[in-house]
C-alpha positions as CSV (number, residue, x, y, z in Angstrom):
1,X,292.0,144.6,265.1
2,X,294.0,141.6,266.6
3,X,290.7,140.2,268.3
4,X,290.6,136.6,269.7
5,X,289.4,135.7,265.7
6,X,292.7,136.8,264.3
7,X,295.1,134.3,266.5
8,X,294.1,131.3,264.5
9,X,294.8,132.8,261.7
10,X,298.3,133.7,262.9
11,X,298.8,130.3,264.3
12,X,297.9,128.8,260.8
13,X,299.8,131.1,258.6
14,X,302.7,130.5,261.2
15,X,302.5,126.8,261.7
16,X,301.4,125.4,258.6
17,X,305.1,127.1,256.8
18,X,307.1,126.6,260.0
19,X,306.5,122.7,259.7
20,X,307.7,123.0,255.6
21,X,311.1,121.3,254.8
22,X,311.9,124.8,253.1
23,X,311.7,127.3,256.1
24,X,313.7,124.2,258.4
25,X,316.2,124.3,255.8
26,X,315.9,127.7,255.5
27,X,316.1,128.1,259.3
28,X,319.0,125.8,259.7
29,X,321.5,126.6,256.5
30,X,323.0,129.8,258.0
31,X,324.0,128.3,261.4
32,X,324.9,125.1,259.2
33,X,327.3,127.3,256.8
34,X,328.6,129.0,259.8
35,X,329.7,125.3,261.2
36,X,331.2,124.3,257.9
37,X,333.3,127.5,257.3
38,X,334.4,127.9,261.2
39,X,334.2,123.6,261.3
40,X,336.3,124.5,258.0
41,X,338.9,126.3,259.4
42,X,339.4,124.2,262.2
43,X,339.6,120.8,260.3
44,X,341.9,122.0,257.4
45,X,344.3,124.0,260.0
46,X,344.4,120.4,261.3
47,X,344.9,118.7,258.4
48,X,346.8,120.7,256.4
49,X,349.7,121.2,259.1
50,X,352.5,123.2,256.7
51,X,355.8,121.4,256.4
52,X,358.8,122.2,255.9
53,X,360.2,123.2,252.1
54,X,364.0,122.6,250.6
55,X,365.2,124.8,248.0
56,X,368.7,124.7,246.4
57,X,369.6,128.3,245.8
58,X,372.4,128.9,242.7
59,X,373.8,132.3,243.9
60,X,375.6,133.7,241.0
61,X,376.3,136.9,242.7
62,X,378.2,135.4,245.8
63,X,376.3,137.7,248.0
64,X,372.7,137.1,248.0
65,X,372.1,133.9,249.7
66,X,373.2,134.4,252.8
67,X,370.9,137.9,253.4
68,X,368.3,135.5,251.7
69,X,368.5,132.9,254.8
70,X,368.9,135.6,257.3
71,X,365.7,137.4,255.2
72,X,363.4,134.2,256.0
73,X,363.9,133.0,259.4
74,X,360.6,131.7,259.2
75,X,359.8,128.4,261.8
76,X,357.1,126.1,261.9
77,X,354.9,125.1,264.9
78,X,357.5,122.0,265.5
79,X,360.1,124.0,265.6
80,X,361.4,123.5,261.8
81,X,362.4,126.0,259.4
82,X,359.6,126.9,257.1
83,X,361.7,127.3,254.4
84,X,365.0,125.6,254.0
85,X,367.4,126.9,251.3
86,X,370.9,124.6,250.3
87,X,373.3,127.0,248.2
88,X,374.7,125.7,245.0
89,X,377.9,126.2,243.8
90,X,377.3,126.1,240.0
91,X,379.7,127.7,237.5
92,X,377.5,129.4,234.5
93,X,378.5,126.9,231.8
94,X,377.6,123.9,234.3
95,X,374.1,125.7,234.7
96,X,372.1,123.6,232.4
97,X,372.7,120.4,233.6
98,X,372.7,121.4,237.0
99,X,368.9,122.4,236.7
100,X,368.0,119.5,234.8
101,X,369.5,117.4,237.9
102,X,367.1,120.1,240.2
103,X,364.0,118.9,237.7
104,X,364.5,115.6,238.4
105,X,364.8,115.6,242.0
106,X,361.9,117.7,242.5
107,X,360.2,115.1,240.3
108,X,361.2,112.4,242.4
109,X,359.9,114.9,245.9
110,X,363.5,115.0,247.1
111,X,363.3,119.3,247.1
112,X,361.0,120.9,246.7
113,X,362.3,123.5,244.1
114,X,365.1,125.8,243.3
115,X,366.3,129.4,242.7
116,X,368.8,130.6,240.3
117,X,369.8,134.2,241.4
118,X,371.3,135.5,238.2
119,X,374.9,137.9,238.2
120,X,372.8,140.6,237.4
121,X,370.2,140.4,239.2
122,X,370.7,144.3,240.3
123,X,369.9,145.0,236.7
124,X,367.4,143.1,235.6
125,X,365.4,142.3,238.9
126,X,364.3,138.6,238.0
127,X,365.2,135.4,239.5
128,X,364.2,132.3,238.3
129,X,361.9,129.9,240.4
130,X,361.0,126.3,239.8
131,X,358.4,124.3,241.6
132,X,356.4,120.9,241.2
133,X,353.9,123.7,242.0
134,X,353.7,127.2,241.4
135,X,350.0,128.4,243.3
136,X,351.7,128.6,246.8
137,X,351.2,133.2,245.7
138,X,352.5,133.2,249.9
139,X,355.2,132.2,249.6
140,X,356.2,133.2,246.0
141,X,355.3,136.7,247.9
142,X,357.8,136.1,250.7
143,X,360.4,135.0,248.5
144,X,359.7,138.4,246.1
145,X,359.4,140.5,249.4
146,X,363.0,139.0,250.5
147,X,365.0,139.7,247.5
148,X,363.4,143.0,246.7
149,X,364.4,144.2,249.5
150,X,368.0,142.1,249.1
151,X,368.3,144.1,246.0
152,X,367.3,147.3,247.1
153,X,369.9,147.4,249.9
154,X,372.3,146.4,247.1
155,X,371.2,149.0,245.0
156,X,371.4,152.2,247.7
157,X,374.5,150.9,249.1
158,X,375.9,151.2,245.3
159,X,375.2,155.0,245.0
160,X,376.8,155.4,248.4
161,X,373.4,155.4,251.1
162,X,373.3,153.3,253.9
163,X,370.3,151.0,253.2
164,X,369.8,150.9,257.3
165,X,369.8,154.2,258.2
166,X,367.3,154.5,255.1
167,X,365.2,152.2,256.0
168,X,365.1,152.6,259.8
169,X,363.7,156.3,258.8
170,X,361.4,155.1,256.4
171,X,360.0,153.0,259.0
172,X,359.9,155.2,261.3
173,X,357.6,157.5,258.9
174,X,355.2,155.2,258.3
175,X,352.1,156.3,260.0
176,X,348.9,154.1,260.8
177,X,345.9,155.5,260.9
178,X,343.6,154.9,264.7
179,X,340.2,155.5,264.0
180,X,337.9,156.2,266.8
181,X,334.8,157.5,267.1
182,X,333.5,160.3,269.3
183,X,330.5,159.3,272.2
184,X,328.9,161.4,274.5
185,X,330.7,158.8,277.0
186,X,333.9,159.1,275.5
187,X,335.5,158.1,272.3
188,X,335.8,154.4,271.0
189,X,337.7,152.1,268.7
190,X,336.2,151.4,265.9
191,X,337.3,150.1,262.4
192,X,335.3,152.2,259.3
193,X,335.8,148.9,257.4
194,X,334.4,146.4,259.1
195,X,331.3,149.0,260.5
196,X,330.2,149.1,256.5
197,X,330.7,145.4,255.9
198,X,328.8,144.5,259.0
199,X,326.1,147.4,257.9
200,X,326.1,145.7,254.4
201,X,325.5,142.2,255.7
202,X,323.1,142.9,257.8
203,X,320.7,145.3,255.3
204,X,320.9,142.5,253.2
205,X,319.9,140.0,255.5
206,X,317.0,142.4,255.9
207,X,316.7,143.4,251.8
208,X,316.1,140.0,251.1
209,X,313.6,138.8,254.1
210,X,311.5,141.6,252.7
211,X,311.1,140.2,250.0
212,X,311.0,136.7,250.2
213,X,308.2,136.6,253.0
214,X,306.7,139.2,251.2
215,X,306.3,137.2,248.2
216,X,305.3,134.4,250.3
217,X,302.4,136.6,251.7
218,X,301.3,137.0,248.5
219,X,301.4,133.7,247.3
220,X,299.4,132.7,250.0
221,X,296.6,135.0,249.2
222,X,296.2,134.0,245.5
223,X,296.3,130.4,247.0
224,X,293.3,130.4,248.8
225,X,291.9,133.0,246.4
226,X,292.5,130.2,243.6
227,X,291.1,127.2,246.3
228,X,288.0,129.6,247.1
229,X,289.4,129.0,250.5
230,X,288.9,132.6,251.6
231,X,285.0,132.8,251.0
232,X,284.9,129.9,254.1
233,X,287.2,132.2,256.1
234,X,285.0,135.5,255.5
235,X,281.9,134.1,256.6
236,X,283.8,134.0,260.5
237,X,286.4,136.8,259.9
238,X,286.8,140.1,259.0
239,X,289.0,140.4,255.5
240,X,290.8,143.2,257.7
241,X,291.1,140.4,260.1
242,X,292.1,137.9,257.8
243,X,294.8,139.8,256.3
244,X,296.4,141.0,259.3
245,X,296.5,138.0,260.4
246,X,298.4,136.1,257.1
247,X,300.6,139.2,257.7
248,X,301.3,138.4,261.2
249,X,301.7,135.0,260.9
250,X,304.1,135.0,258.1
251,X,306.4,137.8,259.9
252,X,307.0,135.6,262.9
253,X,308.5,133.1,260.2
254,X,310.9,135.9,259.0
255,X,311.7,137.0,263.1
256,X,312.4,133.6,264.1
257,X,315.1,133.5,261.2
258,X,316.4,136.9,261.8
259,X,316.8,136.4,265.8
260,X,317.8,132.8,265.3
261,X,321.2,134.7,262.9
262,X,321.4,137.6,265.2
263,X,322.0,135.4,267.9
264,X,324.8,133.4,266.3
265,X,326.4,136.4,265.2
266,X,326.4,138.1,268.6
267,X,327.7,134.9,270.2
268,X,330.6,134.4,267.5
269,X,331.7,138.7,267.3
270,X,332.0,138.2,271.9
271,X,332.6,134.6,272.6
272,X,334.3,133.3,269.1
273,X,338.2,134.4,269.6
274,X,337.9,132.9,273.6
275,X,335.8,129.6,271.7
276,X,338.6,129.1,269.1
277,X,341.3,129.6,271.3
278,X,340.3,126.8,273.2
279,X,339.8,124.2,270.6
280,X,343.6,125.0,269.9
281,X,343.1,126.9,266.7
282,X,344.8,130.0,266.8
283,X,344.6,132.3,263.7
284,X,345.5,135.9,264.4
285,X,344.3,137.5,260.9
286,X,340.5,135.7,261.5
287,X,340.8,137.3,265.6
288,X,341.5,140.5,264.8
289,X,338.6,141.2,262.0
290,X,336.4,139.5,264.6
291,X,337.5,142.1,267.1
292,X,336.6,144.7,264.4
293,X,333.5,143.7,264.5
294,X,331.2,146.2,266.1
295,X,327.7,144.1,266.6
296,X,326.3,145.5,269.7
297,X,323.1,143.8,271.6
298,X,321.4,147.7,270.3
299,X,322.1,146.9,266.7
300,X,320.8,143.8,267.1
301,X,317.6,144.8,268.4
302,X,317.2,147.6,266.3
303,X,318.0,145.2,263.4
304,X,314.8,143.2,264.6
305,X,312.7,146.5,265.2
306,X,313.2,147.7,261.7
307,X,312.6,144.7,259.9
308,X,309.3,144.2,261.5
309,X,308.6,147.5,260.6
310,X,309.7,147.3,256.7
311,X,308.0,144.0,256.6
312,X,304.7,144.9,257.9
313,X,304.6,148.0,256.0
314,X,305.5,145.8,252.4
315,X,303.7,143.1,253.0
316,X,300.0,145.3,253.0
317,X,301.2,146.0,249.5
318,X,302.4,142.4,248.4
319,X,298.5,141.2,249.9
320,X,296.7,143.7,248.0
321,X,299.0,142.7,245.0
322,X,297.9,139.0,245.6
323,X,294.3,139.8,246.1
324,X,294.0,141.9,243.0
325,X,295.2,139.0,240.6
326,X,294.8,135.8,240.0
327,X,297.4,133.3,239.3
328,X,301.1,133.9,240.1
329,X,302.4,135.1,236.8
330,X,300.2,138.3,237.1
331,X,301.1,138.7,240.9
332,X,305.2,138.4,240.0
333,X,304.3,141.3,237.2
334,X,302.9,143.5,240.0
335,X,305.1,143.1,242.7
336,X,308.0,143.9,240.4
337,X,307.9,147.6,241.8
338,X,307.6,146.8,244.9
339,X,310.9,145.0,244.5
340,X,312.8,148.0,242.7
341,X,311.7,150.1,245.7
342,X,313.3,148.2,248.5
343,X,316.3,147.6,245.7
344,X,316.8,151.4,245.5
345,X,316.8,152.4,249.1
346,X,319.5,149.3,249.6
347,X,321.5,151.2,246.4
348,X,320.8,154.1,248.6
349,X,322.3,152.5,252.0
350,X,325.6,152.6,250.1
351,X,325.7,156.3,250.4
352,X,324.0,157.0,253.2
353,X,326.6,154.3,255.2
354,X,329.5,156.8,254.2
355,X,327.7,160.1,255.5
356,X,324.9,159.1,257.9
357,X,324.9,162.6,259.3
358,X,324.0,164.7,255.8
359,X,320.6,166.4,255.7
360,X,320.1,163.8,252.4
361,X,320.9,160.8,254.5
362,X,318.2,162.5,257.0
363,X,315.8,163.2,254.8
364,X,315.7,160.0,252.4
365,X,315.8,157.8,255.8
366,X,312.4,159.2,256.6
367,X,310.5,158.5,253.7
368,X,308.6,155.5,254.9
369,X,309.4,153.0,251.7
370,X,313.2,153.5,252.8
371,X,313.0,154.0,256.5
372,X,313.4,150.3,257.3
373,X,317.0,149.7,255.6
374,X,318.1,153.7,255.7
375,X,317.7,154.3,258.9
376,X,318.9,150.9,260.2
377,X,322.2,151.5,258.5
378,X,322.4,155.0,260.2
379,X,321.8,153.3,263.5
380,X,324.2,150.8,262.7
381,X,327.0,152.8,261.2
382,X,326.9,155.6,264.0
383,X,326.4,153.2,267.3
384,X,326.6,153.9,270.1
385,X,325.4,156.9,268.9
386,X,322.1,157.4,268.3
387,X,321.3,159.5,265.2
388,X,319.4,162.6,264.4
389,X,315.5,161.2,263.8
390,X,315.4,157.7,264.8
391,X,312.5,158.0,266.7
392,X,311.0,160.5,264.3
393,X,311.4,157.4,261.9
394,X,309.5,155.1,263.8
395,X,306.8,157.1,265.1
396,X,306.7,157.6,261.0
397,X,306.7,154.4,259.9
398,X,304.0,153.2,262.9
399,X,302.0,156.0,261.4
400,X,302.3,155.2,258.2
401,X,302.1,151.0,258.6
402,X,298.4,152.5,260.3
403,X,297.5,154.0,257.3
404,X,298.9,151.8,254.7
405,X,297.0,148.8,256.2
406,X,293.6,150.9,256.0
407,X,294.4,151.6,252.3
408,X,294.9,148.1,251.7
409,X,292.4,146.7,253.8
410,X,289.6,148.6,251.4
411,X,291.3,146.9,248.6
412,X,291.8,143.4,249.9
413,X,288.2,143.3,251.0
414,X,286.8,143.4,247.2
415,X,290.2,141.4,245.6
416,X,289.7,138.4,247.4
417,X,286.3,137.9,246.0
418,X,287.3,139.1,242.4
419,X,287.4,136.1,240.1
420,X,288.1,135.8,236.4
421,X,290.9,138.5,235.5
422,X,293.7,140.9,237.4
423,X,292.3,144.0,238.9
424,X,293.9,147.2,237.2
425,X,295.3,150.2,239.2
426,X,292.2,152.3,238.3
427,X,289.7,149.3,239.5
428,X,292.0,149.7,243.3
429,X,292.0,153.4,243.6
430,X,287.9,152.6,242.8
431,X,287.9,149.9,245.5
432,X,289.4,152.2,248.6
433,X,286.6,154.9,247.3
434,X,283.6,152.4,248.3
């Protein structure tokens, strides 16, 4: 089937899209958002260097503030306090004009807020806060966080508890939870969490390829079925030929895409902490989900494997959907169940991420329209371990790709010279039968 005839035609369908401004752009915007958000990161954590905040605290209790200093010890890179509270001696019926003096010197950026603790605060838990700017939520949470736990002390010291003792215990109790997950080489680290968001990224990357390209195969067919371009490429090609070739061509667009992510991915989960580190940004919360990460080289290349497989298996549907109509419209009415099917099995992946090892994750993985993003997300979800009928899957899917393009090829052999009006369902099954 891939005779020396068939080369050109994967050459052309290759080349001819490759050179567009849309697959370049294509090509180049995930690597290009991964420089702005990482680029991002850098340039703001640069930029936006935090600086030191005054506060003027009015303690009416008498006994707060100083547990509220101690509560925050908080210092910038420079050395400075993060958060730098002057206490205010206010009596009650001075109170008013003493925060109308606060207003105006946080109008004229001499603090940068205040707190008024109330007598009763024990009671009715509220302290009052005033800022130029209220959306710093951090630090309103580390301010809520102190004198909760201020208050609480207060509270469990009043009914005769030591709030140390307590706490030290409760601390002591709290319990984190280490998953790891059994290998017939031993037992690894590895988050649940971030194995189902890296699964869900990834199917999605493929969900959509799919798609897209497949669409795009079938575009190109009703293009030069529109141009009568394929008539001149029949008279020195089999249509078998012809189509396997569009279908070729077009998936090396998708692969050099997928690798080209893959690839940045792979060298941003092993070499992006050490790369960071080294440009002098270091941001512990962005380190440790990247060591959560688990995107081995296998995933990777199984990532590749099953895409080629789901796309080549879709696309000989989405060409025999664009050689049995003719305009666009009636081809983006046709393919519209081709689309639900790959939606479903990626509804599907949900599941089958959560329990790759039930007989129903087994069993719906092998049915050859949800093989490719089923059984990737088994693979990925249960690496290093390799789970039960992934070879079963692709000696399936090989199988049924060989079948699926002889089906099709009966089809596109007649479509592609059908002019006038879309072929029916009926008028296919007709077409195989000659």
């Amino acid at each position: 089937m891939l005779t020396k005839k068939v080369m050109p035609i994967i050459g052309r369908e290759f080349l001819t899209r490759a050179r567009t401004k849309g697959f370049i752009i294509g090509t180049l915007i995930f690597p290009l958002m991964l420089i702005l958000i990482f680029g991002g990161i850098f340039l703001f954590s640069v930029l936006f260097k935090p600086a030191s905040r005054t506060y003027y605290v009015v303690d009416q209790t008498g006994k707060i503030f100083e547990e509220l200093v101690r509560q925050l010890p908080d210092t910038l890179k420079n050395g400075q306090l993060k958060y730098q509270f002057i206490k205010q001696d206010v009596p009650a019926s001075q109170l008013d004009q003493a925060m109308a003096n606060y207003q105006k010197l946080v109008m004229e950026n001499k603090i940068d807020g205040y707190l008024i603790i109330p007598e009763d605060i024990v009671q009715s838990r509220e302290v009052r806060y005033s800022a130029k700017s209220v959306s710093d939520f951090e630090q309103q949470s580390d301010f809520e966080r102190a004198l909760s736990r201020i208050v609480t002390n207060i509270r469990l010291e009043n009914i005769g508890l030591s709030s140390e003792v307590i706490r030290r215990e409760m601390a002591q109790g709290n319990v984190r939870l280490v998953s790891r997950q059994i290998t017939e080489s031993g037992e690894i680290e590895k988050s649940g969490v971030s194995s189902f968001v890296l699964t869900y990224f990834l199917t999605y990357i493929m969900f959509l390829m799919i798609i897209i390209y497949g669409a795009m195969l079938m575009r190109s067919v009703i293009e030069e079925k529109s141009q009568r371009i394929t008539e001149t490429i029949i008279s020195s090609v089999k249509p078998v030929e012809l189509m396997v070739g569009k279908i070729i061509g077009i998936c090396g667009l998708g692969l050099v895409q997928l690798i080209l992510m893959g690839l940045i991915i792979l060298a941003i989960v092993h070499f992006g902490e050490s790369l960071f580190v080294k440009m002098g940004v270091n941001i512990p919360e962005l380190f440790r989900v990247l060591k959560q990460i688990h995107f081995s080289p296998a995933v990777f290349i199984f990532m590749v494997l099953f895409f080629l497989l789901g796309f080549i298996f879709y696309s000989t549907l989405f060409a025999a959907v664009g050689a049995m109509v003719t305009t666009e419209d009636e081809g983006q009415q046709y393919q519209m169940p081709l689309a639900f099917l790959i939606m479903i099995s990626y509804f599907i992946m949900f599941s089958v991420a959560k329990n790759p090892e039930t007989p129903m994750a087994l069993w719906t993985s092998l049915i050859p329209f949800f093989t490719p993003l089923l059984m990737f997300t088994r693979i990925a979800v249960s690496d290093p371990v390799f789970p039960s009928g992934a070879i079963v899957s692709i000696v399936t899917m090989i199988l049924s790709i060989g079948i699926m393009v002889w089906l099709v090829a009966k089809i596109y052999r007649v479509g592609i010279l059908m002019y006038g009006k879309k072929a029916s369902i009926k008028e296919a099954i007709k077409w195989i039968q000659y």
